[in-house]
Residue frames as qw, qx, qy, qz and C-alpha x, y, z in Angstrom:
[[0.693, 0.195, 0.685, 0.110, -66.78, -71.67, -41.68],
 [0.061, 0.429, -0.515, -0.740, -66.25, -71.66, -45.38],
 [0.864, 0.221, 0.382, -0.241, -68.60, -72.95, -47.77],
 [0.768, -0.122, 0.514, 0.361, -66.78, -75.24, -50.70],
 [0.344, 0.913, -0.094, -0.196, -64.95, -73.08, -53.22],
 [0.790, 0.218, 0.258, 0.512, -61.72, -73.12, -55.39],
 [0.130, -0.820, 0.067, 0.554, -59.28, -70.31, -56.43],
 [0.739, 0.558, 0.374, 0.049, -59.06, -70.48, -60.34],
 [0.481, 0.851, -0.076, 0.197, -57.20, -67.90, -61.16],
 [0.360, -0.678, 0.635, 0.085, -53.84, -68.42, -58.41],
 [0.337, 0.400, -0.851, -0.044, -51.49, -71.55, -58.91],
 [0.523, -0.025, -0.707, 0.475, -51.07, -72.60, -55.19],
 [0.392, -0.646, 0.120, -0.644, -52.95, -71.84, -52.09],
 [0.423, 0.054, -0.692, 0.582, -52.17, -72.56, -48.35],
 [0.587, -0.758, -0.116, -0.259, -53.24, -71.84, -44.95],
 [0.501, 0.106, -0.704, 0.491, -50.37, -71.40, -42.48],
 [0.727, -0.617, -0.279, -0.113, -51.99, -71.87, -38.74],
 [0.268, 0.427, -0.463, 0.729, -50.19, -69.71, -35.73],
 [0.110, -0.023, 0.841, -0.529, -52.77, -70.53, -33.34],
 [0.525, -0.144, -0.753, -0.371, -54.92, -73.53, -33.15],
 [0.601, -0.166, 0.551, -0.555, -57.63, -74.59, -29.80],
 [0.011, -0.091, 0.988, 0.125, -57.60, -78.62, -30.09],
 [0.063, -0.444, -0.891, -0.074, -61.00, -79.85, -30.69],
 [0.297, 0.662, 0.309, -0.615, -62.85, -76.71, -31.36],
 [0.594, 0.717, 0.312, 0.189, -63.49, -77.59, -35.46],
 [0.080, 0.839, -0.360, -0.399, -62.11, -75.35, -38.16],
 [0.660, 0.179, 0.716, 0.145, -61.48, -78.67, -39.92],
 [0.186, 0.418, -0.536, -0.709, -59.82, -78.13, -43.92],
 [0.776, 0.189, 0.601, -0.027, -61.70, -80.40, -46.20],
 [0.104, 0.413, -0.678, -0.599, -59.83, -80.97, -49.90],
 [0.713, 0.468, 0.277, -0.442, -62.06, -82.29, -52.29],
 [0.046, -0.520, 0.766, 0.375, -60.66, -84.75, -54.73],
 [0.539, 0.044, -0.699, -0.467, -62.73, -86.67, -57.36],
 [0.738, -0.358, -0.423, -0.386, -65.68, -87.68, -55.34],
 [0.776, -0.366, -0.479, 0.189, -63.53, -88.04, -52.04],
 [0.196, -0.911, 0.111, -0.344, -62.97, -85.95, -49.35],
 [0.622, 0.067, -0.462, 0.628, -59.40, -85.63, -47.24],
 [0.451, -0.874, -0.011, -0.181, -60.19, -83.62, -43.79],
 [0.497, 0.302, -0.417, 0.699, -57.07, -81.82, -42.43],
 [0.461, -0.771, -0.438, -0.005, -56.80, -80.82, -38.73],
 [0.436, 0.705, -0.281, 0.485, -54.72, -78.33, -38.22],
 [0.700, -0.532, -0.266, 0.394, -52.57, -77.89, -35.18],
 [0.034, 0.978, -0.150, -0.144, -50.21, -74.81, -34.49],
 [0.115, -0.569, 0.688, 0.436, -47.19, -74.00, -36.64],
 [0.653, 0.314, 0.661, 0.195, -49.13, -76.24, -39.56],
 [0.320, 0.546, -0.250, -0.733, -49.06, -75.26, -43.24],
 [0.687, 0.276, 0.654, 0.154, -50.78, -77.03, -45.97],
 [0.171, 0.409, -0.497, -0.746, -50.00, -76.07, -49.69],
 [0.648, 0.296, 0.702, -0.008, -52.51, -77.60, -52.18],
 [0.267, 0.437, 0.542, 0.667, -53.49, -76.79, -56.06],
 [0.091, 0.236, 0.187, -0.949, -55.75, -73.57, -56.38],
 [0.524, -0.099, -0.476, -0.699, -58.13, -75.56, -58.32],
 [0.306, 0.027, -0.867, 0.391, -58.65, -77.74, -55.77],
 [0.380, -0.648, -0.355, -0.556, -61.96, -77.62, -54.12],
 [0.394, -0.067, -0.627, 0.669, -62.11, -76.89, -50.50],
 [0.293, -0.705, -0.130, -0.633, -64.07, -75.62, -47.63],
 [0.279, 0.257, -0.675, 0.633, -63.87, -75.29, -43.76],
 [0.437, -0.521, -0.733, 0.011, -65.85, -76.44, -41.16],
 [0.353, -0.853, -0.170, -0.345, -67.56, -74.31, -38.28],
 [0.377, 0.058, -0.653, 0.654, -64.79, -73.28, -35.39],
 [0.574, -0.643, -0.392, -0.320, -66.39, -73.29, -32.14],
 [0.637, -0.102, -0.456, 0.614, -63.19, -72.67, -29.89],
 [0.321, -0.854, -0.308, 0.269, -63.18, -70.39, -26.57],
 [0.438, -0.590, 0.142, 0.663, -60.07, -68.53, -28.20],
 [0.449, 0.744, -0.146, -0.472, -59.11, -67.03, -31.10],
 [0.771, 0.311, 0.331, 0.447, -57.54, -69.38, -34.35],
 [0.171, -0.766, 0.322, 0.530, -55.11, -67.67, -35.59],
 [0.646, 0.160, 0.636, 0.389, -54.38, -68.60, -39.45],
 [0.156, 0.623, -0.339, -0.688, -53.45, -66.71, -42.69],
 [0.802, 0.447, 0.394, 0.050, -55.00, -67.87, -45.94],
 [0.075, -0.655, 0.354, 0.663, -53.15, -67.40, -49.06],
 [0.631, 0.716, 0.216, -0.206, -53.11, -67.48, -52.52],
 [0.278, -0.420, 0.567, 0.652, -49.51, -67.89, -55.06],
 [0.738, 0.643, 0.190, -0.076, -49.63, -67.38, -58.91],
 [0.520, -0.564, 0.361, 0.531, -46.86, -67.26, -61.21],
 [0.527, 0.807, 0.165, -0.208, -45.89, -65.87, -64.51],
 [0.646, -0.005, 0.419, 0.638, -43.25, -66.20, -67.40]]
């Protein structure tokens, strides 16, 4: 689990998911002016949001491993 946080100083951040156990949590939550959007991921998902964007991740509780790769993009002129 993740507790709710933001990434201030990137652009763009993601999660791409390479292996998911169905119903065992791990649940994204995106945080948007007082209302919450809960993504479930499945394998081969990617989600791309803002980097200010609050967010945190629920407890996984699966018999396998989750596979998934956070990330982080900035750009510069």
């Amino acid at each position: 689990s993740q507790q709710m946080h933001n990434h201030p100083k990137s652009t763009l951040s993601g999660v791409s998911y390479f292996k998911v156990e169905k119903n065992s949590g791990g649940e994204l939550n995106l945080y948007f002016q007082n209302k919450k959007k809960e993504f479930i991921p499945e394998t081969n998902d990617m989600i791309i949001f803002n980097s200010n964007v609050f967010h945190s991740v629920n407890s996984y509780y699966g018999k396998s491993d989750r596979i998934a790769i956070a990330w982080d993009a900035m750009y510069t002129f």
